[in-house]
N, C-alpha and C positions, 0 to 999 in steps of 0.2 A: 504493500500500500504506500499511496504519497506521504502520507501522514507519520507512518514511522520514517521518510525519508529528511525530515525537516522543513519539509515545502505544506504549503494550505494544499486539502485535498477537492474546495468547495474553492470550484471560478469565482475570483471577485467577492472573497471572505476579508481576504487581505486587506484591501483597503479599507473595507467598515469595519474591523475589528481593529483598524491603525483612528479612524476616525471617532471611537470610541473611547479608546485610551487616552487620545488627545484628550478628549472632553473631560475626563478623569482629571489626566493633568493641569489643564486649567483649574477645574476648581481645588485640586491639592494646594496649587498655587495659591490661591487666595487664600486656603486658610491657614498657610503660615503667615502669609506677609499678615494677616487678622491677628493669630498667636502673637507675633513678634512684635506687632503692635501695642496690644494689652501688655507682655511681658514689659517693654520700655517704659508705659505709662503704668508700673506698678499695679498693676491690677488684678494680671497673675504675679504669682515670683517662685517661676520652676526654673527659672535660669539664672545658675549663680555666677558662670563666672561669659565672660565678654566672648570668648570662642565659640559658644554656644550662637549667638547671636552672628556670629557673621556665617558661622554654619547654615543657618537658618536662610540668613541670605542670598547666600550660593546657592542654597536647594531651591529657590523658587525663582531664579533668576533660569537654571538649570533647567526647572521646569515649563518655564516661556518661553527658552531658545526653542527647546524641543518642540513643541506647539507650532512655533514660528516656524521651523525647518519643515515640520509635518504639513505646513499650509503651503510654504513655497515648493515643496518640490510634490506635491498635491497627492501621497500619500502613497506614490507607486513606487518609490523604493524598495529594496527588500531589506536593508540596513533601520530603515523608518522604526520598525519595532521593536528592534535593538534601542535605539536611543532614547525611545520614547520611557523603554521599559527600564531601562538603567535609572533616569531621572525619577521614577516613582521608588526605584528600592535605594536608592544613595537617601532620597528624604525620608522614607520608610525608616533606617537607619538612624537618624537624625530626630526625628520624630521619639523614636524607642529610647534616646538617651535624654532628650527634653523631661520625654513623660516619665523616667523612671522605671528603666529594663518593660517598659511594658512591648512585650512582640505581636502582639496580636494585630500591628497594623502591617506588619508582614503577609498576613492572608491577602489584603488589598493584592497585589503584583500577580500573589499566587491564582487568584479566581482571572484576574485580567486575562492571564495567560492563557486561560480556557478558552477565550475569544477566536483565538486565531485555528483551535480544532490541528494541534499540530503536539505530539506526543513529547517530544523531543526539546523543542521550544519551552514546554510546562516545563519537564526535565530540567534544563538550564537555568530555568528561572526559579525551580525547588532551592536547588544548590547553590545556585550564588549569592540566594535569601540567607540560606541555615549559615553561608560563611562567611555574610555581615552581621550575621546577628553574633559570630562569635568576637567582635572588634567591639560591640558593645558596651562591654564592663572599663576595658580599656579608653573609650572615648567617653564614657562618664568619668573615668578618674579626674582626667585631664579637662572636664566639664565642670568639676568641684562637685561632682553630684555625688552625694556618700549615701550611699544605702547600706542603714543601720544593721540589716539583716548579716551581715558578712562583718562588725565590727564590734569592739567592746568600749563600751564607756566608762573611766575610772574618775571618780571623784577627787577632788582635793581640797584642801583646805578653802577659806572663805567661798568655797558652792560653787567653785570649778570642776568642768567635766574637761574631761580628754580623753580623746579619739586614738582607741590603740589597735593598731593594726590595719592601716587606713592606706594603702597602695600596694603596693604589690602582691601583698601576703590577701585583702583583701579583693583582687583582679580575680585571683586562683580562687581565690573560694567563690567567689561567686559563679565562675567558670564551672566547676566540679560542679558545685553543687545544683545550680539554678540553668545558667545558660546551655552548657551541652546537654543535658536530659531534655533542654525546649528546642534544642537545635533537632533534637534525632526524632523524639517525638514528630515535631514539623515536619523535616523531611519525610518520617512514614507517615504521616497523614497527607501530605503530597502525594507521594506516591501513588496510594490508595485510592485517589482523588484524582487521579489523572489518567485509573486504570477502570476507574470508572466511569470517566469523563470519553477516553477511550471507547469501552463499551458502548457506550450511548452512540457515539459517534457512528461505529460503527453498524450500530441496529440504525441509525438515522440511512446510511448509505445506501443499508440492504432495503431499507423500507422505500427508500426514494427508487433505487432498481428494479423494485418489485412492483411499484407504480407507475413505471415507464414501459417494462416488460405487459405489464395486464393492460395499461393504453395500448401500445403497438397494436398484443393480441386483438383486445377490442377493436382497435381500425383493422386489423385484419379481418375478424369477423365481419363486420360491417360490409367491406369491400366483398369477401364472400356471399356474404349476402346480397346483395346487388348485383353480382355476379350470379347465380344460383338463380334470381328472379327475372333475370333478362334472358337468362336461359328458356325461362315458361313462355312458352306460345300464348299469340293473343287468342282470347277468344273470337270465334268467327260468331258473328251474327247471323239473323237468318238471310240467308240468299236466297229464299224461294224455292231451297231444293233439299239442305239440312243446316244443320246451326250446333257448334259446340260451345260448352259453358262449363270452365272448368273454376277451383280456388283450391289454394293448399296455404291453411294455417301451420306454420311452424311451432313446435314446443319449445325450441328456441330461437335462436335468429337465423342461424343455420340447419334446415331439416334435414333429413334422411327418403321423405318422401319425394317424389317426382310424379311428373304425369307428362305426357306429348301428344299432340296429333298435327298430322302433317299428309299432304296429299302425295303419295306414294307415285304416281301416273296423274292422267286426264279423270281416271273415272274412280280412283282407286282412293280410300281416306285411310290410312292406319291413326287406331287410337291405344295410347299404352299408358298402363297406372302400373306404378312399382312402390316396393317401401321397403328400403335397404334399413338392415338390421343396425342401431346402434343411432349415435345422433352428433350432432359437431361436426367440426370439419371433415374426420376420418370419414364419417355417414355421405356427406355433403361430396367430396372426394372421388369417391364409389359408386355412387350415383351419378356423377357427370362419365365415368367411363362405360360405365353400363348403357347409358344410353344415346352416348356417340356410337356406342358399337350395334347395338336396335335400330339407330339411324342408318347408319351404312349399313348393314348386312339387309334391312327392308327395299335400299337406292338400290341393291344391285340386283334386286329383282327376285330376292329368294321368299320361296315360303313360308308363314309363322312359322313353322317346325322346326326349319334349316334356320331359321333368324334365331331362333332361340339357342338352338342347341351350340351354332358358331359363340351366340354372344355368351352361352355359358362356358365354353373354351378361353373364351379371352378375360373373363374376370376368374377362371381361376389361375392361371398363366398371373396374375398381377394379384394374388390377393394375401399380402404379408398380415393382414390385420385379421384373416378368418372373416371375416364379413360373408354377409349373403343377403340375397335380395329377393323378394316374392314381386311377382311380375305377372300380369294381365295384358298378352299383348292379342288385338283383331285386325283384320282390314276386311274393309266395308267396298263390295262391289258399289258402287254411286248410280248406275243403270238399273240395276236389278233386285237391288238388296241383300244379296248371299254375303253372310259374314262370316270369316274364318277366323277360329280365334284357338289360341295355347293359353292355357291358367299353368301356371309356375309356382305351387302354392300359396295363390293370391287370392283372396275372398272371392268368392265368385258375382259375381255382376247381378243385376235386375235388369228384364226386359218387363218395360212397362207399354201395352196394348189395349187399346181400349178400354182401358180406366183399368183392368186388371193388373197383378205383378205375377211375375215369374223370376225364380231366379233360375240363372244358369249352372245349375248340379252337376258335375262333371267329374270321375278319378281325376283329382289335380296331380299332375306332373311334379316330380323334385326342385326344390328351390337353385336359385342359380349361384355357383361361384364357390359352390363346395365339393359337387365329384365333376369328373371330368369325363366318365364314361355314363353320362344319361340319352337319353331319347326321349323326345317332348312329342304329345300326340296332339292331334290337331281337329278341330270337329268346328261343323259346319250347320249356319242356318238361316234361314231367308227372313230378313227384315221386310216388312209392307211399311207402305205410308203411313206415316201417323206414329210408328215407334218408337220407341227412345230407348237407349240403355246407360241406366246409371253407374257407374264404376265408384269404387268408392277405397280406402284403406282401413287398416283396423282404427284407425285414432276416432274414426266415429263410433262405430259398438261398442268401443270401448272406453268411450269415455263416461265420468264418473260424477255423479251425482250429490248433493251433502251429504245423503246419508249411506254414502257409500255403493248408491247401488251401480252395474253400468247400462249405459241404453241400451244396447243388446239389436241383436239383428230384426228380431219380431217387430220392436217397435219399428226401426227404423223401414222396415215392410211396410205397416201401418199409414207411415208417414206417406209412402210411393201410394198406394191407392188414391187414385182421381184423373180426372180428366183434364191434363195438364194441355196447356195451349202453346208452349215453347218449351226450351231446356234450359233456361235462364229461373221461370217460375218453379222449375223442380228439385232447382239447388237453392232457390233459397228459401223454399220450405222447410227442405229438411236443415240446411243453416238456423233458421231461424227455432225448429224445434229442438235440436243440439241444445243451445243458447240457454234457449228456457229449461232443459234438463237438467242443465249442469249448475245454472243457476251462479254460478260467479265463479265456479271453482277452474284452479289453474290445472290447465292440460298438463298432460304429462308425457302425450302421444301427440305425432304433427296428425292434423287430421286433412286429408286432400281428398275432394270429389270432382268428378269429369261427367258430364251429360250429354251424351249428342242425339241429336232428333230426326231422323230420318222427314221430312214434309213431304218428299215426292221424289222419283226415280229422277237421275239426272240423265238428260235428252243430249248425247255428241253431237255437234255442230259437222257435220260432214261438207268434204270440198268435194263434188262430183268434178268430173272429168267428161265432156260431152262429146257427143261423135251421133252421124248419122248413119241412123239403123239400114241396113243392106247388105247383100249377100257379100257386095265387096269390103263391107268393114266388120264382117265375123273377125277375119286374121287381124285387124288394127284390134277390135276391142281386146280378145284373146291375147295378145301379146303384153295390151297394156295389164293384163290382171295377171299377168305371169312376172314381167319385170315388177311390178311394185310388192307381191309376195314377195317372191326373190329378195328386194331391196329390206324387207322387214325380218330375213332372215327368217322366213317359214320352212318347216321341212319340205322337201320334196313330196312327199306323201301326201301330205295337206295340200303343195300346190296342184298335184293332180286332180285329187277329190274334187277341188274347187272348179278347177276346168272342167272338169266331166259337167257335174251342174249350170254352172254360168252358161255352159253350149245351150244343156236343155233350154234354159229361161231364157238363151237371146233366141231361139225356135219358135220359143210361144211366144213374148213379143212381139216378134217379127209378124206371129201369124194370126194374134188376137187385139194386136193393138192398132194396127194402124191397116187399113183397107188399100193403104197405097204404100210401094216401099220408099222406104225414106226417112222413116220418122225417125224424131230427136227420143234421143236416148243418153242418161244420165247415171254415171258408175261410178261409186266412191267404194274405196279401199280402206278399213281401217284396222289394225294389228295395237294390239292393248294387252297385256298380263298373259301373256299367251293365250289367244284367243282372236281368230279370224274373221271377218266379217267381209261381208260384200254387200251391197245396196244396190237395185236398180233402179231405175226412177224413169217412166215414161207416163206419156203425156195422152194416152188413149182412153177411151170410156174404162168409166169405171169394174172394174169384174178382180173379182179378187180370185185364185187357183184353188187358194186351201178350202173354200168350201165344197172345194168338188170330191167325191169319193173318192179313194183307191180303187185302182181296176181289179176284176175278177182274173187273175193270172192264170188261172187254170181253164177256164172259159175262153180267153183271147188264143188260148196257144191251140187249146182244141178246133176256134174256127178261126184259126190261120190266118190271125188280125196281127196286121204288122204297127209298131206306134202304138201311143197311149203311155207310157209306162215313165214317160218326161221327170213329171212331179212327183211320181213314187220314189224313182231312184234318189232324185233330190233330197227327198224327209228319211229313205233309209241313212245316207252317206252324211247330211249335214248334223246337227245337235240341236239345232235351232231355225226353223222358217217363220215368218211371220211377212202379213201382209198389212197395209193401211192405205187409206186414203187421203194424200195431202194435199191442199192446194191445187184441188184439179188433176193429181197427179199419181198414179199406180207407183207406190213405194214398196217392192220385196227384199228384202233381206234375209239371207243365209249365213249361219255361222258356226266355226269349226274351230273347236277348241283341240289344243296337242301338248 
């Protein structure tokens, strides 16, 4: 430490513990020139002989230089305390032979020297107290000051006394007897006093350490915090097609919980709720790697199954703390509503439908970040309009009540029953029933819920490609539906399937839609999550294919009927046909998922 080295351990101690002393020294000063005053004009009479008085002098002349030096050279010296403090123990000295061996204004220098928080400094100035005070008996000799205690008085004739044993003999006795037992005393009460002064010191140090350290921390917290928060996805509003609505209270500043969603593709929404075990940074930490790797492994196109199972690779690959995380991840067809989702030993969800709830029951899958050889299963189910699914963490069930009880999943059931109008009104029902449960009591768990609301299928925006229908542009359309497969990276398999059909449909267009050849016809290509589409689009009276029956195959073969069998082969080989009427306009679409 500085402070056994000689030096102040406290910036800019020095000089207010120099400005201090000063002030000391000024008023010392006055009150001897005050003393010395009174003693001339007989008022006191401790001073018997003329040395004493110019002593006196000196000391407070001593004591004004110092002063004076302290203000000119504006206290940054490091000599400054030397001189200042010399000037207080030379009249300390001075003072103790006035008043009659008294030493107790020796303490004066001794506490001064505490000011400066410097072990070594005290030190010096113990010692070079105890070894003016032992000059004392000495400079009372020479002061005429006789202290009776060390001398005999013999009588004599007509009522004379005499002083026997009055210098030298009485220097030593006082010495022996009185002065070194208050030299050594002092000095160990110095000591004692400097080791205590010491301690303090040093609990001041660690205590100021410690509140610079828990600041940092705290701004560090803070800054994670805020960092953690800018991490959460806004919520989305309704757009007319679905709408999420998420919040996560923390137990502390920094939680353990998370939640995401984010549009995976054009059609596609992944929605994910986790609650990484434990809370604080290390929680907060673990959570942001967990779900950069949910991000990325959903971007590069794999399945909940494959997203889980990679991201449970990678946080055990990185998990010095043991940690583990329970994880709820879906993704949401946006056209259709099929949702696929992995529970990771994470509460399982509510599907809320027409006013009814369900929750999603499922064998949940092993938590994530603890074995390395798992398999997550994956199960699927069709959202309709109007749905919602509430995701939630334990910090809600489990939150605690005054009289200990917790809300528990049943209520919170309770609470999903009704015919909710958005996912905004469904979180903050149950928010607001939480609130009143708990009744003021502080959380102990981060509590995070996520809502998303299905309002209606989302409709893709298609860019048809236009060309006129005729026998010479079968090879123009046909080519274009094979380069753009092709370009979307479809298998070969798929791209033949698709050709075999597209023939059929440009056949029956060709021969139901328009009375003259030539008509406009309109082909859009779309490739999405694996999964093929084509669109036709012509501009002929309305007739849609699919209500027409399947042909008797065994009947046509019997009477030697060639044709018909168009839009059969089409609904065996596709996964999906549908027809509509838009805008004037025959819309089919075929699609082939691989």
């Amino acid at each position: 430490m500085i402070f056994a080295s000689g030096r102040t351990d406290i910036p800019g101690n020095e000089e207010k513990a120099n400005g201090i002393v000063a002030i000391v020294c000024t008023v010392l000063s006055i009150f001897v020139l005050f003393y010395y005053v009174m003693a001339w004009a007989d008022i006191v009479d401790d001073v018997a002989h003329q040395w004493a008085f110019i002593w006196m002098l000196i000391c407070a002349a001593f004591l004004m230089v110092s002063v004076l030096t302290y203000y000119l050279s504006k206290g940054e010296e490091w000599w400054i305390r030397y001189l200042l403090m010399s000037s207080i123990m030379l009249t300390s000295l001075v003072i103790a032979v006035v008043m009659g061996s008294n030493y107790l204004i020796f303490v004066l220098p001794l506490i001064l020297s505490v000011l400066y928080y410097n072990r070594l400094f005290g030190v010096i100035v113990a010692f070079v107290s105890g070894v003016l005070m032992l000059f004392e008996p000495l400079l009372s000799y020479y002061a005429s000051k006789v202290n009776l205690n060390y001398v005999s008085l013999e009588g004599l004739e007509g009522g004379s006394v005499v002083i026997v044993g009055w210098g030298w003999e009485s220097i030593v006795s006082q010495l022996i007897d009185y002065t070194i037992p208050c030299v050594i005393l002092f000095i160990s009460m110095s000591m004692l006093s400097i080791w205590i002064s010491g301690m303090g010191f040093k609990a001041i140090v660690k205590y100021n350490e410690t509140a610079v350290r828990e600041a940092a921390v705290g701004k560090e917290i803070s800054i994670a915090s805020d960092i953690q928060n800018g991490m959460l996805p806004p919520n989305i509003d309704d757009n007319g097609n679905y709408s999420v609505t998420a919040q996560m209270l923390p137990a502390k500043t920094v939680g353990g919980d998370f939640y995401d969603f984010f549009k995976v593709d054009d059609t596609h929404l992944a929605l994910v709720i986790a609650d990484v075990s434990g809370k604080g940074i290390p929680a907060s930490l673990f959570m942001a790697s967990a779900k950069a790797s949910l991000r990325s492994n959903l971007a590069n196109g794999l399945q909940p199954d494959m997203v889980m199972k990679k991201t449970n690779l990678v946080l055990c690959d990185s998990n010095r703390e043991k940690l583990f995380v329970t994880a709820w991840l879906g993704v949401v067809d946006l056209e259709d509503g099929r949702l696929s989702y992995v529970n990771a030993g994470h509460n399982p969800p509510f599907i809320l439908h027409e006013g009814k709830v369900e929750k999603l029951v499922e064998m949940p899958n092993f938590i994530l970040g603890r074995k390395r050889r798992v398999n997550f299963t994956e199960h699927r189910i069709t959202l309709q309009p109007g749905d919602k699914i509430f995701l939630y963490t334990d910090g809600v069930t489990e939150a605690v009540g005054p009289d200990g009880s917790m809300y528990g999943e049943s209520r919170l059931e309770e609470t999903l029953v009704g015919d909710w109008a958005g996912s905004k009104d469904v979180l903050d029902a149950v928010d607001s029933d939480v609130k009143a449960f708990v009744d003021g009591v502080e959380r102990s768990d981060d509590m995070t819920m996520v809502v998303f609301s299905l309002d209606k299928y989302v409709e893709e925006e298609l860019e048809f490609q236009e060309f006129l229908l005729d026998s010479s542009s079968y090879g123009e359309v046909m080519t274009y539906i094979r380069a753009k497969l092709s370009s979307e990276k479809c298998p070969e398999n798929v791209i033949k399937d698709m050709e075999v059909c597209s023939s059929e449909i440009l056949a029956n267009i060709d021969m139901y839609a328009y009375e003259k050849k030539g008509g406009e016809l309109g082909v859009a290509i779309l490739v999405i999550d694996r999964k093929a589409r084509i669109v036709f689009r012509d501009k002929g009276p309305e007739y849609n294919p699919l209500l027409k029956d399947n042909p008797d195959i065994e009947k046509r073969i019997k009477d030697h009927k060639v044709g018909g069998f168009g839009l059969f082969i089409v609904r065996k080989m596709m996964d999906e046909v549908t027809y509509s009427r838009e805008n004037g306009c025959n819309v089919l679409t075929i699609k082939r998922g691989y």
